[in-house]
DSSP file (Angstrom, degrees, kcal/mol; ACC not computed):
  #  RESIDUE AA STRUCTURE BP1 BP2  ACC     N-H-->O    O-->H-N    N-H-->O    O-->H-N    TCO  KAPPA ALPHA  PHI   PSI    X-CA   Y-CA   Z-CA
    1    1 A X              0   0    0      0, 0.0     2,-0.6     0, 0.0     0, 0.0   0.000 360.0 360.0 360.0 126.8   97.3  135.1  113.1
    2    2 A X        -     0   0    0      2,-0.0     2,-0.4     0, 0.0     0, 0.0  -0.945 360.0-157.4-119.7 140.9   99.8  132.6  114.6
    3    3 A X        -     0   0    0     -2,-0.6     2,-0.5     2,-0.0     0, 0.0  -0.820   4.2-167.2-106.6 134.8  102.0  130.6  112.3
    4    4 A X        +     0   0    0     -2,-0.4     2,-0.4   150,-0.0   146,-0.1  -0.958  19.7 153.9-130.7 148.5  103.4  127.5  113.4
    5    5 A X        -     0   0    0     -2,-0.5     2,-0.1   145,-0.1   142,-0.0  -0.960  39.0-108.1 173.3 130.1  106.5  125.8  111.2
    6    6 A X        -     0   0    0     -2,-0.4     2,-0.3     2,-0.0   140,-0.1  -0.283  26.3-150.1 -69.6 165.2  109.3  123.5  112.0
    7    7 A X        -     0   0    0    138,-0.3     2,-3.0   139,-0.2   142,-0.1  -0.965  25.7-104.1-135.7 153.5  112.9  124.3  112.2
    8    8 A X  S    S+     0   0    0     -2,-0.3     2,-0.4     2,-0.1   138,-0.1  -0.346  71.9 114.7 -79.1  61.3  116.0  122.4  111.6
    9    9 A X        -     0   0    0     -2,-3.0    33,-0.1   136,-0.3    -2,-0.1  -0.973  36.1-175.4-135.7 127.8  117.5  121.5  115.0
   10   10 A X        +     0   0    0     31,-0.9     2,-1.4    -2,-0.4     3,-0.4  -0.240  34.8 138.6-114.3  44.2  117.4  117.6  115.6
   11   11 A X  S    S+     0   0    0     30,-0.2    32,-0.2     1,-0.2     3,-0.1  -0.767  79.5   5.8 -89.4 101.8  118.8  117.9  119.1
   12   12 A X  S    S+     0   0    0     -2,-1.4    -1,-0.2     1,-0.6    31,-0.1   0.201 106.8 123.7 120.8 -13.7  117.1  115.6  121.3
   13   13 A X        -     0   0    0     -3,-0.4    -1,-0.6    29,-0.2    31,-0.3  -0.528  52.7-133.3 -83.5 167.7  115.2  114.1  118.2
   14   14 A X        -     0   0    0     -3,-0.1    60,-2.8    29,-0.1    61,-1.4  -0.957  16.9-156.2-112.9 140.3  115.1  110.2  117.1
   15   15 A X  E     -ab  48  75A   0     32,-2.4    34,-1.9    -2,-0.3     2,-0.6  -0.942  16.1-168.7-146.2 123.8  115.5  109.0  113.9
   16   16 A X  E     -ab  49  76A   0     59,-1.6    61,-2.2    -2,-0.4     2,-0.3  -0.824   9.1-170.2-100.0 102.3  114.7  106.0  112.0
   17   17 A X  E     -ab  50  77A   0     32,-1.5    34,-2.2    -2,-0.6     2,-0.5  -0.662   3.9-165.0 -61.5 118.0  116.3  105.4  108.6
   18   18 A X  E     -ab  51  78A   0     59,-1.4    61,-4.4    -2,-0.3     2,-0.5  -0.989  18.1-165.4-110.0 109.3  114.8  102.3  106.3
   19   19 A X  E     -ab  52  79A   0     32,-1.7    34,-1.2    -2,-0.5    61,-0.2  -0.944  17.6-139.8-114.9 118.2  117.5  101.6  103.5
   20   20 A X        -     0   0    0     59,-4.4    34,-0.1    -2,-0.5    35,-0.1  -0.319   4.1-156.5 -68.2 154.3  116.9   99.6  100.4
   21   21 A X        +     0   0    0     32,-0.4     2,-0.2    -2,-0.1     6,-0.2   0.773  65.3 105.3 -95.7 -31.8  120.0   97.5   99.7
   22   22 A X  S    S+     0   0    0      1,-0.2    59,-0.8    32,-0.2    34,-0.2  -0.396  91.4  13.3 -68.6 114.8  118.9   97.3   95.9
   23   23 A X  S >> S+     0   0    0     -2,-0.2     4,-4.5     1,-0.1     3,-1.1   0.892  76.9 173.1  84.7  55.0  121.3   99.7   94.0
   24   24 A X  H 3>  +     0   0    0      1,-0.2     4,-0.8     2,-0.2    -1,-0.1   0.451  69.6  62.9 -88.4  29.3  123.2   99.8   96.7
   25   25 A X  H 34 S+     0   0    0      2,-0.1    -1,-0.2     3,-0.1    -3,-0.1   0.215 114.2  42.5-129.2  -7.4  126.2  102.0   94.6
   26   26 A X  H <> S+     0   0    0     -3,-1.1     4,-1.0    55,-0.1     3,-0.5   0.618 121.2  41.8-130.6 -54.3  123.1  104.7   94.4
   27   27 A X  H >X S+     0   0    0     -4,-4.5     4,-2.2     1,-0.2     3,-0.9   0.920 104.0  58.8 -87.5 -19.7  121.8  104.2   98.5
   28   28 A X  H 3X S+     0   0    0     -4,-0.8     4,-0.8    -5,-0.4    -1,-0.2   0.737 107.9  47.4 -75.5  -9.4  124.8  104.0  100.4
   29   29 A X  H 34 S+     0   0    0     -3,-0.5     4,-0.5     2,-0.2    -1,-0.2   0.689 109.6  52.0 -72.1 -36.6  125.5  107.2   99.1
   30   30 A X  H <X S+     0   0    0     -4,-1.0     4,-2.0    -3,-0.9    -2,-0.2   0.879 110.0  53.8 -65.8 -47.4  121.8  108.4  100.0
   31   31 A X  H  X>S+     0   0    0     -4,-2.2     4,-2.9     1,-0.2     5,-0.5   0.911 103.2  51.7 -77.8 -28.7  122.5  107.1  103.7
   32   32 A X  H  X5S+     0   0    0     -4,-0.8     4,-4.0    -5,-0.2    -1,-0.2   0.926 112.8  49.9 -65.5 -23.4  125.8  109.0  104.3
   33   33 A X  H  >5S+     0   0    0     -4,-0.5     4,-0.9     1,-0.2    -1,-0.2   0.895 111.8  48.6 -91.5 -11.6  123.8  112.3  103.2
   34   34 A X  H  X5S+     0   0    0     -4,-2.0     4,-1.5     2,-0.2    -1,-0.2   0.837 110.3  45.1  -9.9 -75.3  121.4  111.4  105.4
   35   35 A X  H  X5S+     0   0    0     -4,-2.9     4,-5.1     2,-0.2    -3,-0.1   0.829 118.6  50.8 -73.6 -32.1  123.6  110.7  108.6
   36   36 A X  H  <<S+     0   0    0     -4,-4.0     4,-0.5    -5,-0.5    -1,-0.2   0.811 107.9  44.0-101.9   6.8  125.3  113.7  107.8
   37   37 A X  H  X S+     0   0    0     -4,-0.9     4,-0.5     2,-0.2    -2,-0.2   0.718 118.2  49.2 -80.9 -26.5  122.5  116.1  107.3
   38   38 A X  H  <>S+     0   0    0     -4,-1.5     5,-1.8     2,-0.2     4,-0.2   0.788 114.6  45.4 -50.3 -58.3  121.2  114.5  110.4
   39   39 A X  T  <5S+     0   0    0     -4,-5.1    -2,-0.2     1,-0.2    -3,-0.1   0.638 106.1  53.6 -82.5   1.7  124.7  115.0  112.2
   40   40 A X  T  45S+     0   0    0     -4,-0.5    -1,-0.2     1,-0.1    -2,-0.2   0.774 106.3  60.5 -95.8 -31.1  125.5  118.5  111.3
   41   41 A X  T  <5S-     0   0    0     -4,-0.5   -31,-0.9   -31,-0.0   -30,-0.2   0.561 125.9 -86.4 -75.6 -29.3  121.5  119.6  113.0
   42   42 A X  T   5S+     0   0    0     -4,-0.2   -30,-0.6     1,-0.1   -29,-0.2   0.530  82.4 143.2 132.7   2.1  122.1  118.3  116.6
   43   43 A X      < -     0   0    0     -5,-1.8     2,-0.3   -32,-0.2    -1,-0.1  -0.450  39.5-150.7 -83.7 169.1  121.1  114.5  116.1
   44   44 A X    >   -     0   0    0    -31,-0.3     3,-1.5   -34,-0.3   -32,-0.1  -0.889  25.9-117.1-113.9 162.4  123.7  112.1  118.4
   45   45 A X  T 3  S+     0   0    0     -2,-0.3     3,-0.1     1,-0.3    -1,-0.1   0.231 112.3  73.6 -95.0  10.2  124.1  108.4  116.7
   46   46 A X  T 3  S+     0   0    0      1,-0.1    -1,-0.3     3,-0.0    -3,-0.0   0.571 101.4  44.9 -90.1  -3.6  122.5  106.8  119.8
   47   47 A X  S <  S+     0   0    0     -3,-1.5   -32,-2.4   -33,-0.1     2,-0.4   0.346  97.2  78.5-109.0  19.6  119.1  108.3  118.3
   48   48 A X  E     -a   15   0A   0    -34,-0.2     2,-0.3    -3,-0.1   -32,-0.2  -0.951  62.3-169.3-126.0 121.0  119.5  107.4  114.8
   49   49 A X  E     -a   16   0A   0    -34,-1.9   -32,-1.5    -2,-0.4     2,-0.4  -0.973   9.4-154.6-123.7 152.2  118.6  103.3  113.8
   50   50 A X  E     -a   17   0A   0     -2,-0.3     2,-0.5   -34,-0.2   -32,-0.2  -0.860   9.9-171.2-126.2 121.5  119.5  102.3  110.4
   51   51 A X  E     -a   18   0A   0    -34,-2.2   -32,-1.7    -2,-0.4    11,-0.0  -0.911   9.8-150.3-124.7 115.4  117.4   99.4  109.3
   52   52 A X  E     +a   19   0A   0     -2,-0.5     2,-0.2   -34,-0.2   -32,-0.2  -0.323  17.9 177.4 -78.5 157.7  118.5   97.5  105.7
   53   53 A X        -     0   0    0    -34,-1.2   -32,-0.4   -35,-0.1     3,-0.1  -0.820  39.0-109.2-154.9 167.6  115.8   95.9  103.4
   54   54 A X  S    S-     0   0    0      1,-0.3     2,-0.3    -2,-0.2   -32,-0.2   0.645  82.6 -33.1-101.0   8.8  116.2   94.3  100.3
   55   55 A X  S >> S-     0   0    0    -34,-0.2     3,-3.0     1,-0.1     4,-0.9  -0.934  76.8 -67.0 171.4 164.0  114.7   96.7   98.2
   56   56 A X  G >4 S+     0   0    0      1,-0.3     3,-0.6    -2,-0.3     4,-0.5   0.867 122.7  62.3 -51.5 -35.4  111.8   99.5   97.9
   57   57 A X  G 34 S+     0   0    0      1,-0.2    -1,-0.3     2,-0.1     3,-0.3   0.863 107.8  47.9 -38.1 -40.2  109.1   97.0   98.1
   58   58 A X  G <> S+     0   0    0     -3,-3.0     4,-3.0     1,-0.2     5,-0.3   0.545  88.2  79.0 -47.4 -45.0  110.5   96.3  101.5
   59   59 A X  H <X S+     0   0    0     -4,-0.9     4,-1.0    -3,-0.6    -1,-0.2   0.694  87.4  49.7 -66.2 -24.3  110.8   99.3  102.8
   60   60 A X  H  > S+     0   0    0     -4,-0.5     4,-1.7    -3,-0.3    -1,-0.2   0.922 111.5  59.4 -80.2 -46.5  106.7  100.3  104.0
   61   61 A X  H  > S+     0   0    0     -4,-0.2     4,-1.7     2,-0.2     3,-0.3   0.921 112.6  30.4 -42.7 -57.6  107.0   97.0  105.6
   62   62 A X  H  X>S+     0   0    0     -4,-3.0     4,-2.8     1,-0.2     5,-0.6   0.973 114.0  65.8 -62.9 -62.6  110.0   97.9  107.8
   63   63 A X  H  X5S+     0   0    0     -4,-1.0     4,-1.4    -5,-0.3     3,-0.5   0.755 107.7  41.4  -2.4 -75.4  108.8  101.6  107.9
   64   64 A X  H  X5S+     0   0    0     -4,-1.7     4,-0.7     1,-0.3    -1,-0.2   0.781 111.3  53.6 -77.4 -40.3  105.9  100.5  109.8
   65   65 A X  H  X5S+     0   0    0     -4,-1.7     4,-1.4     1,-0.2     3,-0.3   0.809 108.2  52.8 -41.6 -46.7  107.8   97.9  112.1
   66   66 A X  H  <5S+     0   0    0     -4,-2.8     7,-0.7    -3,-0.5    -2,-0.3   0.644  96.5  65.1-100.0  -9.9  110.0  100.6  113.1
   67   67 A X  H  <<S+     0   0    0     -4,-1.4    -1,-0.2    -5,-0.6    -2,-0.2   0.837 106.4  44.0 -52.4 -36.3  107.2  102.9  114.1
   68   68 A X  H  < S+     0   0    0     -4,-0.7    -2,-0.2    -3,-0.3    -3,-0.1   0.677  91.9 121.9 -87.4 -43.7  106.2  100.5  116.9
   69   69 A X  S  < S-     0   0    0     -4,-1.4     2,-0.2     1,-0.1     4,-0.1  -0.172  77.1-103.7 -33.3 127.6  110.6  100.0  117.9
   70   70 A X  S    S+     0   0    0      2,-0.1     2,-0.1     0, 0.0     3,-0.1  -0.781 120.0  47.6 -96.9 146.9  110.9  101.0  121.3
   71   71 A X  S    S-     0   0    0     -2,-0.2     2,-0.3     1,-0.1    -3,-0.0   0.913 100.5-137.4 -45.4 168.9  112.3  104.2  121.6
   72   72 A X        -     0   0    0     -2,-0.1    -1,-0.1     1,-0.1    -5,-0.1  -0.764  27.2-116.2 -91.1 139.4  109.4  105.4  118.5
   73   73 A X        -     0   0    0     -7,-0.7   -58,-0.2    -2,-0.3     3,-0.1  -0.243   8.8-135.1 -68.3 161.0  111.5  107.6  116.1
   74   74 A X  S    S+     0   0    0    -60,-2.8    37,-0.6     1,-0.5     2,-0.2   0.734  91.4  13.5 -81.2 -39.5  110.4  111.4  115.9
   75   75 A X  E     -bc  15 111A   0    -61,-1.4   -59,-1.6    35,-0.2    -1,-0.5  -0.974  65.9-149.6-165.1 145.4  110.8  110.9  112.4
   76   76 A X  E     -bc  16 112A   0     35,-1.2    37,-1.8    -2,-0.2     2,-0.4  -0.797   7.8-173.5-114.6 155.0  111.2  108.5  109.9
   77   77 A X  E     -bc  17 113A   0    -61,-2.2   -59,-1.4    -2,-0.3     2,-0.4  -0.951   9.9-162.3-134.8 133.4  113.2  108.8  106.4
   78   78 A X  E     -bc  18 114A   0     35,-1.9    37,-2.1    -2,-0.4     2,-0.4  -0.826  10.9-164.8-106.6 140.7  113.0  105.8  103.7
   79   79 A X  E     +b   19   0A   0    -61,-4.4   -59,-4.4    -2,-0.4     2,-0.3  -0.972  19.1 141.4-148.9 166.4  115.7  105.6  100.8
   80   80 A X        -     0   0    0     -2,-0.4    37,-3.8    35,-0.3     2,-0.3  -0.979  33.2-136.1-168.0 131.4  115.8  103.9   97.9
   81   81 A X  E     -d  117   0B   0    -59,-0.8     2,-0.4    -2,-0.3   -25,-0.2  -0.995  10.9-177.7-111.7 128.9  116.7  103.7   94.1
   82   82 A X  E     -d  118   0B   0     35,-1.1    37,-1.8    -2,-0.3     2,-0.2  -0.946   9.0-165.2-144.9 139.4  114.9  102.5   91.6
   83   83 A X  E     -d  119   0B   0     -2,-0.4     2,-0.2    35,-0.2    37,-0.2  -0.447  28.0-107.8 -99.8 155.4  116.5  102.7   88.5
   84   84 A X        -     0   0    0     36,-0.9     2,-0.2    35,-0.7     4,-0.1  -0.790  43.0-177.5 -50.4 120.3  114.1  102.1   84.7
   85   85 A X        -     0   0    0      2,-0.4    -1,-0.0    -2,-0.2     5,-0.0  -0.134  48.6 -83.9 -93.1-170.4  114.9   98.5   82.8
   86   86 A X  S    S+     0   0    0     -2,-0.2     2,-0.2     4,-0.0    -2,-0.0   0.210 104.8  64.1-103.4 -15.5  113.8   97.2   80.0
   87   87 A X  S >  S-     0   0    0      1,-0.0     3,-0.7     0, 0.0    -2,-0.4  -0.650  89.8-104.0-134.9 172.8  110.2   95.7   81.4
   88   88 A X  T 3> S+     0   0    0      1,-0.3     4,-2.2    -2,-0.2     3,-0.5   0.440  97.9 100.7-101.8  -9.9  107.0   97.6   83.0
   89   89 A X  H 3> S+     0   0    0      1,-0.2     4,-1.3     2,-0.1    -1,-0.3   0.779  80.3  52.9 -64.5  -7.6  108.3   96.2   86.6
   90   90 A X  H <>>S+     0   0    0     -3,-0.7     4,-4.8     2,-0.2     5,-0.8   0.886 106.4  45.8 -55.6 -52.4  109.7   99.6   87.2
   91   91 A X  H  45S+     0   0    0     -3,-0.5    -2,-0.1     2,-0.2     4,-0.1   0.823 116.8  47.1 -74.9 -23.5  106.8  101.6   86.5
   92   92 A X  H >X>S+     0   0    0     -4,-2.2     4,-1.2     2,-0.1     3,-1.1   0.943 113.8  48.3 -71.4 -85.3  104.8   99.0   88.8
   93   93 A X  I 3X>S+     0   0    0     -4,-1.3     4,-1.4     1,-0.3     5,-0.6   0.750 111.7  47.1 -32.6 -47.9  107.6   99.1   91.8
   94   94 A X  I 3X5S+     0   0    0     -4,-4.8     4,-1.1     2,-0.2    -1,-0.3   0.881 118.4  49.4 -78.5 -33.4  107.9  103.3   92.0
   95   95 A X  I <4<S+     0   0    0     -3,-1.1    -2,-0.2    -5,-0.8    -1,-0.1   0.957 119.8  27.9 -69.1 -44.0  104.0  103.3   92.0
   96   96 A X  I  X5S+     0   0    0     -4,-1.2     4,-1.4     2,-0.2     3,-0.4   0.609 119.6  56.1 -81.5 -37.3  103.1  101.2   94.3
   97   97 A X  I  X<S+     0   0    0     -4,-1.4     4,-3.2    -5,-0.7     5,-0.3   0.921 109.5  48.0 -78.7 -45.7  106.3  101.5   96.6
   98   98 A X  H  <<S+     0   0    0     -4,-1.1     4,-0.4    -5,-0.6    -1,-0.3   0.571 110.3  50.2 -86.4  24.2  105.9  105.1   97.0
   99   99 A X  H  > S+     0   0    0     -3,-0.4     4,-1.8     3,-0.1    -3,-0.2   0.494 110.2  55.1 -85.2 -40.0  101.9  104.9   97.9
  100  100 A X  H >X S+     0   0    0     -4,-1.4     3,-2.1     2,-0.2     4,-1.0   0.989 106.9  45.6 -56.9 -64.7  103.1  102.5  100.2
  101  101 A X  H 3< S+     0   0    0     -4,-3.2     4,-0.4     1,-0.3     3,-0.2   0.777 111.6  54.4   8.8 -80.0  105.5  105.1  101.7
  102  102 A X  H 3> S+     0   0    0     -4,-0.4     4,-0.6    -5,-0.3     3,-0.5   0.755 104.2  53.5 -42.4 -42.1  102.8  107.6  101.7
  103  103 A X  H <X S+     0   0    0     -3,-2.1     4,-1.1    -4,-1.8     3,-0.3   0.751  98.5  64.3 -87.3  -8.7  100.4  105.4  103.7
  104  104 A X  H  X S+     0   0    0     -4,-1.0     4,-1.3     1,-0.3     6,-0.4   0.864  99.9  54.2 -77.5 -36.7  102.9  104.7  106.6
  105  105 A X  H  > S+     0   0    0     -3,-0.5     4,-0.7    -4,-0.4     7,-0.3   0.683 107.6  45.1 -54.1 -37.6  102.8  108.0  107.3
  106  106 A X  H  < S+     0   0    0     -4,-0.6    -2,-0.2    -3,-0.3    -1,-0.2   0.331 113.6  50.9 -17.4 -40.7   99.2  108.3  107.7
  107  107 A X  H  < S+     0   0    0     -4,-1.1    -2,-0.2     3,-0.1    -3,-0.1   0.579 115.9  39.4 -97.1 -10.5   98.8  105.0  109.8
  108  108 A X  H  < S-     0   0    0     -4,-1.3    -3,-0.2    -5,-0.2    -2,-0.1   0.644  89.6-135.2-108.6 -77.4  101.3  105.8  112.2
  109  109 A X  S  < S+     0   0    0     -4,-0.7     2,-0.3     1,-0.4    -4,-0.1  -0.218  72.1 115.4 150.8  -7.7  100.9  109.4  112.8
  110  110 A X        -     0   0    0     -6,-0.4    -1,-0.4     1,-0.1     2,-0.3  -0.775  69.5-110.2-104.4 139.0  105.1  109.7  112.5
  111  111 A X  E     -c   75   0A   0    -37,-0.6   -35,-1.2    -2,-0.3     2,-0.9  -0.029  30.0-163.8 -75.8 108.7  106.6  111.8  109.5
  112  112 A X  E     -c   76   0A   0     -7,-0.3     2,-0.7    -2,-0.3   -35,-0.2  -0.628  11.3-151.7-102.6 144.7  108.3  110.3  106.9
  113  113 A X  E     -c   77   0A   0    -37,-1.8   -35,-1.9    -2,-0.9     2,-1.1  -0.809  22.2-129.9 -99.9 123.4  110.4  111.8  104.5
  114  114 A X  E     +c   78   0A   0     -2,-0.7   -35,-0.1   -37,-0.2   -37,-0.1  -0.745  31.6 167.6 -78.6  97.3  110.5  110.0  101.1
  115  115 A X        +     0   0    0    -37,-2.1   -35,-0.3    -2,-1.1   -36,-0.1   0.542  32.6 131.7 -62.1 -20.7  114.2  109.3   99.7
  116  116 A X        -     0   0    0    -38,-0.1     2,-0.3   -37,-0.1   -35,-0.2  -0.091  45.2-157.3 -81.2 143.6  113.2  107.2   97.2
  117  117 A X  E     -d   81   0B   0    -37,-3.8   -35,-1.1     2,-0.0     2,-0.5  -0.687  10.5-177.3 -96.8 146.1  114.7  107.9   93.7
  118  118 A X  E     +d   82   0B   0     -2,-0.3     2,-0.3   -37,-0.2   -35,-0.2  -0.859  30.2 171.3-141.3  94.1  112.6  106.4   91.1
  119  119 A X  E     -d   83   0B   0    -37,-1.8   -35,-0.7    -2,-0.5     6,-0.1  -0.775  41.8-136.4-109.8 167.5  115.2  107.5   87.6
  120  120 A X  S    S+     0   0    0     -2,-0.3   -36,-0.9   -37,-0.2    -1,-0.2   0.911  88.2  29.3 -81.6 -55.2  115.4  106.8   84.1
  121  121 A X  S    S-     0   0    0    -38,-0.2     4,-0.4     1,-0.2   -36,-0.0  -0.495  71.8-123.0-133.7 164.8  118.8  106.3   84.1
  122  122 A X  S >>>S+     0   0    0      2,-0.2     3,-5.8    -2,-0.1     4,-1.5   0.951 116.3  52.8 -56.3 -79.6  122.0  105.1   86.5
  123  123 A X  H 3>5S+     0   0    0      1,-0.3     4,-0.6     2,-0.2     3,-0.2   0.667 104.6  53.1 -42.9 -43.9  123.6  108.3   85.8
  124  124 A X  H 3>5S+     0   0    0      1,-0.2     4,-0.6     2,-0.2    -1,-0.3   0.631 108.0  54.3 -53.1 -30.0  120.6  110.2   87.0
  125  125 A X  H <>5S+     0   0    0     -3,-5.8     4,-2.2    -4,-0.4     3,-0.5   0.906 106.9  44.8 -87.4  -9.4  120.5  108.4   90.2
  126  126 A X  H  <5S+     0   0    0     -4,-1.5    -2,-0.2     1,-0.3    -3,-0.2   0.483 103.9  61.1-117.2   5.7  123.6  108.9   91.3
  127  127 A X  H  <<S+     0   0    0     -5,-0.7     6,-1.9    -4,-0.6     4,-0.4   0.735 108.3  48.7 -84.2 -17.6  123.6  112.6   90.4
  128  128 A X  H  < S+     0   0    0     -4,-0.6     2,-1.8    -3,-0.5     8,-0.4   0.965 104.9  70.6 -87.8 -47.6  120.6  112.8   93.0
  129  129 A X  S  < S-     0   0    0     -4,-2.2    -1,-0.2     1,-0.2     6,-0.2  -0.260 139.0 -55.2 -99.2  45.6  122.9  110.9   95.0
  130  130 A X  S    S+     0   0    0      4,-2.0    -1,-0.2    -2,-1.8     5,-0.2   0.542 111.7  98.1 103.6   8.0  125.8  113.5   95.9
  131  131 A X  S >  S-     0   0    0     -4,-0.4     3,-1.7     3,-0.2    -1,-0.3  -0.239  99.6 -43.3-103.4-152.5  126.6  114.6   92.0
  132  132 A X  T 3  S+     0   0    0      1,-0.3    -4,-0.1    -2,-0.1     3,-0.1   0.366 136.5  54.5 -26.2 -40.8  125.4  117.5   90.4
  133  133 A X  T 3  S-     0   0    0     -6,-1.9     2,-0.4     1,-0.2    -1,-0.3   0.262 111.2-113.5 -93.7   6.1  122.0  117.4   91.5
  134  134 A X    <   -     0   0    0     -3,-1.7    -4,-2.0    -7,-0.2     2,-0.2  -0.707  49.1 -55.3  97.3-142.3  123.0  117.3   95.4
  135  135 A X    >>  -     0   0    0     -2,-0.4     3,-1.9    -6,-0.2     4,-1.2  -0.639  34.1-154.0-164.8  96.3  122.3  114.2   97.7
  136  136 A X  T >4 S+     0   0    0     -8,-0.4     3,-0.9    -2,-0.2     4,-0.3   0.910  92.0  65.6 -29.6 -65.2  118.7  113.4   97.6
  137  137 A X  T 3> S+     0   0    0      1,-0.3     4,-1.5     2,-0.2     3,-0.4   0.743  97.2  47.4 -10.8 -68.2  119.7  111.9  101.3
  138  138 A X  H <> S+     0   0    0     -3,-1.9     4,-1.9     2,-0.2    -1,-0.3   0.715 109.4  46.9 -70.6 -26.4  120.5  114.7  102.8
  139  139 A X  H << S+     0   0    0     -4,-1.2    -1,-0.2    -3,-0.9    -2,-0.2  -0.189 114.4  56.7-105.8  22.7  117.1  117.3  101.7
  140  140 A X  H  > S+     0   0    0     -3,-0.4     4,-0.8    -4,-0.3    -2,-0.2   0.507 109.1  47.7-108.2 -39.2  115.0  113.5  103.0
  141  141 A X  H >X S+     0   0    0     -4,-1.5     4,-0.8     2,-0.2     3,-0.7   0.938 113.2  45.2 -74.7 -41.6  117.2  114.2  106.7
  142  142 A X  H >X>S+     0   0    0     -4,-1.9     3,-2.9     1,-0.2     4,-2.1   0.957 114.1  53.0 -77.3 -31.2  116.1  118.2  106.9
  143  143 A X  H 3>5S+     0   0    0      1,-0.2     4,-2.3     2,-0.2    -1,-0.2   0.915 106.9  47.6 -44.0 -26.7  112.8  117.1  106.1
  144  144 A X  H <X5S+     0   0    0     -4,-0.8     4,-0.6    -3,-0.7    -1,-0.2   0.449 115.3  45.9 -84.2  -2.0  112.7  114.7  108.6
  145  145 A X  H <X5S+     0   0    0     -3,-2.9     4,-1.2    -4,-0.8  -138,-0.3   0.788 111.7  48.1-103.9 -49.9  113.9  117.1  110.9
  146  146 A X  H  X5S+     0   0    0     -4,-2.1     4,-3.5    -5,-0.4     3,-0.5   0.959 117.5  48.2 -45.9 -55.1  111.6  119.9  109.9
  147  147 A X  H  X<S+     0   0    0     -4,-2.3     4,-3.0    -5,-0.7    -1,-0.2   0.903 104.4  55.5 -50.4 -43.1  108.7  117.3  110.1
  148  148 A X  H  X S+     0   0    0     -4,-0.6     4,-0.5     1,-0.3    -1,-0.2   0.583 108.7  47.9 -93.7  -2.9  109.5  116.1  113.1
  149  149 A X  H  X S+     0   0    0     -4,-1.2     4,-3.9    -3,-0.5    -1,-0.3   0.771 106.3  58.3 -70.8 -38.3  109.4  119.5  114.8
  150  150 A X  H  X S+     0   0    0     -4,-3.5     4,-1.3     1,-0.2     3,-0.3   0.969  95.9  56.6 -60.1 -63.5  106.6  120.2  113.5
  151  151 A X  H  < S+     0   0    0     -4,-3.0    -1,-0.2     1,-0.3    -2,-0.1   0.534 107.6  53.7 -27.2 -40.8  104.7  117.5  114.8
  152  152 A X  H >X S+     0   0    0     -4,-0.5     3,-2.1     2,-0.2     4,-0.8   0.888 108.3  48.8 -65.3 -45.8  105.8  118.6  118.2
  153  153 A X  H >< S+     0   0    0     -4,-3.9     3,-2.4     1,-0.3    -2,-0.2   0.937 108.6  52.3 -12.8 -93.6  104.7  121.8  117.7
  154  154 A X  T 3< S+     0   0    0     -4,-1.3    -1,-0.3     1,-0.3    -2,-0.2   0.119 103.6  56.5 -20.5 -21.5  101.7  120.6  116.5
  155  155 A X  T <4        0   0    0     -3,-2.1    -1,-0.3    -2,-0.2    -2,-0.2   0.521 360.0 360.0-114.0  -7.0  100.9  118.2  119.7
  156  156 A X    <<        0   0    0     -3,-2.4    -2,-0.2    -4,-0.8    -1,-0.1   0.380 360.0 360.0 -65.5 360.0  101.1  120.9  122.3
């Protein structure tokens, strides 16, 4: 039997971040655990681009744009909050923005790691976001790291 699985060393790797700007009290929080799960693994900050949007709707577009960005990332990670109101546009925006996600990954062949928070509450995002519940941020960067090993693995 041979088992093949990624490992967490992003030395040598590239990484493209897509950050919604919406809620930004909830992403900018996402992207520092990101950059620093990223930087603590081996990545240097000449292989990591940070691309802003104005919100998760946004974000598959750029996703897919930045697959094509000369150098092509190893791996891609999207983050995003989107918080529950009062009106059904929630339930529409987290469905549809994370299918979108999903499918970028599928059309480019390059892994993305999903950040996006879809919460009930403020206070529930911004506990995934470095309070109590950890920093959603950082466990979308080792994925992306994991993934994006794998994938080499995987193409030899």
């Amino acid at each position: 039997m041979k088992e093949i699985a990624g490992h967490l060393d992003a030395s040598g790797l590239r990484f493209g971040i897509v950050l919604a700007r919406f809620n930004s009290r909830v992403t900018e929080v996402l992207l520092s655990g990101a950059l620093d799960g990223l930087r603590r693994h081996g990545a240097a900050d000449e292989q990591i681009v940070v691309v802003r949007v104005p919100g998760a709707f946004e974000m598959p577009h750029a996703l897919r744009r930045l697959a094509r960005h000369e150098p092509v990332p190893d791996a891609m990670i999207a983050l995003g909050a989107l918080v529950r109101g009062d009106t059904p546009h929630f339930e529409f925006l987290a469905r549809e923005a994370t299918r979108m996600i999903a499918a970028v990954d599928g059309e480019t062949g390059i892994p993305v790691a999903n950040g996006l928070l879809t919460c009930d509450a403020m206070d529930q995002a911004l506990d995934r976001a470095g309070g109590k519940a950890g920093n959603k941020g950082f466990e979308a960067a080792m994925t992306a790291i994991e993934m994006a090993n794998l994938a080499r693995a995987l193409s030899r």
